[in-house]
ZAZA-72958 format. One line per 3 residues: number of its first residue (from 1); their letters; for each residue x, y, z negated of N, C-alpha, C, O, CB. Coordinates in Angstrom, 3 decimals. Atoms other than C-alpha are relative to their C-alpha. Glycine has a CB too. Layout:
! residues N
NUM> A> X/Y/Z/X/Y/Z/X/Y/Z/X/Y/Z/X/Y/Z | ...
END
This chain:
! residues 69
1> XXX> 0.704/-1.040/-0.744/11.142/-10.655/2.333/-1.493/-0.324/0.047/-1.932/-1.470/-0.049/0.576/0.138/1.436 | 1.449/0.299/0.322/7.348/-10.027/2.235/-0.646/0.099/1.178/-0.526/1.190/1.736/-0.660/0.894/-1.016 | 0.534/0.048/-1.514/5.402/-10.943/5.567/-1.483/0.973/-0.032/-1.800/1.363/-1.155/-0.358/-1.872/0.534
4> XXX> 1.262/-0.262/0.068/1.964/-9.401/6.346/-0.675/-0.860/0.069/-1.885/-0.633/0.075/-0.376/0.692/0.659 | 1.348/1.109/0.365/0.442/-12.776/6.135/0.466/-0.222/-1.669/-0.067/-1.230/-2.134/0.012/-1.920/1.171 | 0.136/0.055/1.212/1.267/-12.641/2.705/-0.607/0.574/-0.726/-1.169/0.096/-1.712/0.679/0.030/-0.361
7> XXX> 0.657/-0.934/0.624/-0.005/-9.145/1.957/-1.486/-0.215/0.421/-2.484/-0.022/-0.274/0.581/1.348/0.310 | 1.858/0.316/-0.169/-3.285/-10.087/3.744/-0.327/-1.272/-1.105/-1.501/-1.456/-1.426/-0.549/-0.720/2.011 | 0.709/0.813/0.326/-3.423/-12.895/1.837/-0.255/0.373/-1.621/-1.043/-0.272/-2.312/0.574/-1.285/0.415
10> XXX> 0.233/-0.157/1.214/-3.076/-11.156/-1.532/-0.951/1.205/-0.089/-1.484/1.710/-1.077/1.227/0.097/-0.719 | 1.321/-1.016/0.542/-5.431/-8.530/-0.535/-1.236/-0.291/0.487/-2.158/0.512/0.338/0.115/1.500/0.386 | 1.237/0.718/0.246/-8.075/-10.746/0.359/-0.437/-0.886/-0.888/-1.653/-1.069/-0.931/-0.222/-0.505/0.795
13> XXX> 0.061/0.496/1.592/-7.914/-12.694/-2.804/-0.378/1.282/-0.921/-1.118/1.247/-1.904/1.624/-0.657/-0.561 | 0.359/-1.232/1.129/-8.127/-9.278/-4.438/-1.312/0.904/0.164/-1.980/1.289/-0.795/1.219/1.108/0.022 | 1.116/-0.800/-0.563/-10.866/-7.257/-2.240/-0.782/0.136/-0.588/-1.162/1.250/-0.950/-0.530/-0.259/0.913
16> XXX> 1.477/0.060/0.124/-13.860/-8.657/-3.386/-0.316/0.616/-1.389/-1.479/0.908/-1.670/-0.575/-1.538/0.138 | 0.146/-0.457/1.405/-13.108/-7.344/-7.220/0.431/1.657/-0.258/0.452/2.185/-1.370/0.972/-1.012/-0.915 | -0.436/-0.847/0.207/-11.789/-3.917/-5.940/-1.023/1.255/0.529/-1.927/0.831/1.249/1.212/-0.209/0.419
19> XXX> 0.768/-0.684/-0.700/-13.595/-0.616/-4.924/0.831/0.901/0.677/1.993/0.799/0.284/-0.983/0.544/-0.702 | -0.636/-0.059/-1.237/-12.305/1.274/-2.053/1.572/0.804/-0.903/2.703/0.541/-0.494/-1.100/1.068/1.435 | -0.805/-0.761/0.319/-10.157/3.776/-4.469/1.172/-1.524/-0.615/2.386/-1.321/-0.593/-0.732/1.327/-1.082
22> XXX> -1.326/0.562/0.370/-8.244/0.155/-5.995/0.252/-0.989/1.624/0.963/-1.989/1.524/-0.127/-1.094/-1.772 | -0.234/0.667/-1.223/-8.135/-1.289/-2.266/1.454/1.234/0.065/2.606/0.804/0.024/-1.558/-0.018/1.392 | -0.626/-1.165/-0.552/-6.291/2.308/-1.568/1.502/-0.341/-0.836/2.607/-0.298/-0.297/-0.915/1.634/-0.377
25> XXX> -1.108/-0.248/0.830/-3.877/1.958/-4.311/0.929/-1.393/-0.271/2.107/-1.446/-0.625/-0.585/0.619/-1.359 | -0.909/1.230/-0.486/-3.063/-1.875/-3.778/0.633/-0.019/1.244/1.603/-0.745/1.464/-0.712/-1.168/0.047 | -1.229/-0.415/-1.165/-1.624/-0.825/-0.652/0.720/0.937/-0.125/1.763/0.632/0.454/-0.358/0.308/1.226
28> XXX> -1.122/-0.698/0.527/0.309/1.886/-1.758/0.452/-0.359/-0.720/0.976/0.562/-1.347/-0.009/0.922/-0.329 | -0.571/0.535/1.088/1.544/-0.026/-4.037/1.074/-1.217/0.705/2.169/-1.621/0.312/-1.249/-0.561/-1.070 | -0.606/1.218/-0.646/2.519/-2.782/-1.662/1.120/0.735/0.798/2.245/0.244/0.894/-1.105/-0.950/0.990
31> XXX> -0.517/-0.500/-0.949/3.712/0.014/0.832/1.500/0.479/-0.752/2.605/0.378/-0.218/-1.001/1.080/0.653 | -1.412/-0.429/0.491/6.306/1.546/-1.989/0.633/-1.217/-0.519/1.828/-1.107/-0.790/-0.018/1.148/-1.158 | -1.240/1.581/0.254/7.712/-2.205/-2.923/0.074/0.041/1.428/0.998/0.846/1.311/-0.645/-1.965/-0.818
34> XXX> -0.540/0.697/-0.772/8.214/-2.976/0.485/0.762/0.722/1.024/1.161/0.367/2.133/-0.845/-0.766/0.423 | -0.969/-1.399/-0.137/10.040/0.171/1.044/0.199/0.337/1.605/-0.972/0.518/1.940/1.725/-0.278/-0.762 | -0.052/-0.520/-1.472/10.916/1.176/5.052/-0.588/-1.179/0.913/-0.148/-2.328/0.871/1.635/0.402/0.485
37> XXX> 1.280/0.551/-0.788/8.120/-0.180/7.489/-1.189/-0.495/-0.668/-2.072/-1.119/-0.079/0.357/-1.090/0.796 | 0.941/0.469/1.076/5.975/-0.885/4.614/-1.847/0.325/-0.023/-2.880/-0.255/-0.358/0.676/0.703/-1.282 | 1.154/-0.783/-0.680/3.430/1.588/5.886/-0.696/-1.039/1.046/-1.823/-1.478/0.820/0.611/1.434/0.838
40> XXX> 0.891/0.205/-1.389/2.571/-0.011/9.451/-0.257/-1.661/-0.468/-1.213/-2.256/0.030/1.034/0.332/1.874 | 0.144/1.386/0.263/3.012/-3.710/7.812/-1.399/0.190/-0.883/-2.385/-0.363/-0.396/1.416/-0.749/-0.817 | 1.133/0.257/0.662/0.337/-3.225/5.314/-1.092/0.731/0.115/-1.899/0.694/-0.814/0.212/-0.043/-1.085
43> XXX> 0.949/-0.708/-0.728/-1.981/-0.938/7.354/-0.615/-1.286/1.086/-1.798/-1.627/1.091/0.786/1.438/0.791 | -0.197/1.013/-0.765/-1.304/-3.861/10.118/-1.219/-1.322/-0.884/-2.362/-1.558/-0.493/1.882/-0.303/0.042 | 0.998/0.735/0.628/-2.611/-6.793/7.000/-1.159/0.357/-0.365/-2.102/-0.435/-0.374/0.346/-0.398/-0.863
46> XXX> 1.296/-0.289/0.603/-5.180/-4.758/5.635/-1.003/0.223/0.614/-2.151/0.030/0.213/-0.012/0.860/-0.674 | 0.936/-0.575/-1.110/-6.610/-3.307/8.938/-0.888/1.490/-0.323/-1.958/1.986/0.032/-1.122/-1.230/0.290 | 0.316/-1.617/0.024/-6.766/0.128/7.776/0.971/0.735/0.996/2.042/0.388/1.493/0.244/0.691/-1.602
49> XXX> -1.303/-0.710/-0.957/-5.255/2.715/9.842/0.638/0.687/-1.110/0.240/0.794/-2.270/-0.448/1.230/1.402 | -1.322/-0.351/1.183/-1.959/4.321/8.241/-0.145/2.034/-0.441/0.702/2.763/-0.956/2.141/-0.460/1.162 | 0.517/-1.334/0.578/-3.353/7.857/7.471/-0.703/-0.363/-1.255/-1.084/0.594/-1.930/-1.012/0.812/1.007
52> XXX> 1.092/0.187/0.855/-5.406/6.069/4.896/1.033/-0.043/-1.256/0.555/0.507/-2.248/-1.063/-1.396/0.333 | -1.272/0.113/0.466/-2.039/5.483/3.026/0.618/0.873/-0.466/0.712/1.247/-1.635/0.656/-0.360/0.676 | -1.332/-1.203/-0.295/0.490/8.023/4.025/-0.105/0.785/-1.132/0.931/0.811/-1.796/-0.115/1.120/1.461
55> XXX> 0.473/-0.559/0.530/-1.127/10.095/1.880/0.156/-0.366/-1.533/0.619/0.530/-2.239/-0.965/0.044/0.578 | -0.087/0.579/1.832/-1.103/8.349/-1.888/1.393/-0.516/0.409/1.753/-0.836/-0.723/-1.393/-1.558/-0.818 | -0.792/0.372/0.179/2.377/7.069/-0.690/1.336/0.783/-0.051/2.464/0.435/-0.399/-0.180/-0.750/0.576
58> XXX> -0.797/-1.200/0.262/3.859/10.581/-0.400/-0.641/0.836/-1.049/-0.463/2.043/-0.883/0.195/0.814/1.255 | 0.563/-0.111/1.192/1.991/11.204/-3.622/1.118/-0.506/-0.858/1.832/0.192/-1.578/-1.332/-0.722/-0.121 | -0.513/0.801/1.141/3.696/8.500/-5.445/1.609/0.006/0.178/2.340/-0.589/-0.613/-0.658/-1.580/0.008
61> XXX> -1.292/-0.258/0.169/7.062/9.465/-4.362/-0.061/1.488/-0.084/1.090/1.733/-0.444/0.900/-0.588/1.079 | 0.041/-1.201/1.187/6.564/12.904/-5.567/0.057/0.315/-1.094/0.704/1.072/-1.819/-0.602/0.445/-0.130 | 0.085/0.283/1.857/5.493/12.010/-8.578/1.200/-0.951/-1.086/1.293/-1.092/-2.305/-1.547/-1.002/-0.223
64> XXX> -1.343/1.294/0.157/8.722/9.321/-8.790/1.274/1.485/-0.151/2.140/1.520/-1.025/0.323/-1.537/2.115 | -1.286/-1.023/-0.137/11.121/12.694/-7.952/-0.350/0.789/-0.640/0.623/1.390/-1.095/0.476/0.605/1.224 | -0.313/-1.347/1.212/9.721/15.419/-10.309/0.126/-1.191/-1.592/0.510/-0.632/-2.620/-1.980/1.611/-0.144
67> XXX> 0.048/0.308/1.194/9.495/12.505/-13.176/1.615/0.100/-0.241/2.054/0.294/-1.374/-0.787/-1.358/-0.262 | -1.573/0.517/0.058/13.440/11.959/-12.469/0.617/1.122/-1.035/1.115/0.770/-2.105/0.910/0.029/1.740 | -0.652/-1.373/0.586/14.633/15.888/-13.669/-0.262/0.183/-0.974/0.158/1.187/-1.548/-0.206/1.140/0.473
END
């Protein structure tokens, strides 16, 4: 299981090389691997609020359910 001192610690190793749009998308990225509570955990490490998210993470499961058909 993946803690939020883990995800902080891989997205402060990563930050300093990202601009805000791959900050955005390394947490949605973290949020759909770490599947139910994934949202408030990596809003929680990153210290974004979870609107910043929600948003590209009901994107990327949209885009996951029309690729399926």
């Amino acid at each position: 299981m993946i803690d939020e001192a883990s995800v902080r610690r891989q997205y402060e190793l990563l930050r300093p090389s990202l601009d805000e749009r791959g900050r955005r998308l390394f947490a949605a990225s973290q949020v759909r691997a770490l599947g139910y509570g994934g949202l408030s955990l990596v809003a929680s490490a990153t210290g974004e609020p979870h609107r910043v998210y929600r948003r590209l993470v009901w994107l990327s499961h949209a885009a996951k359910a029309t690729s399926s058909i």
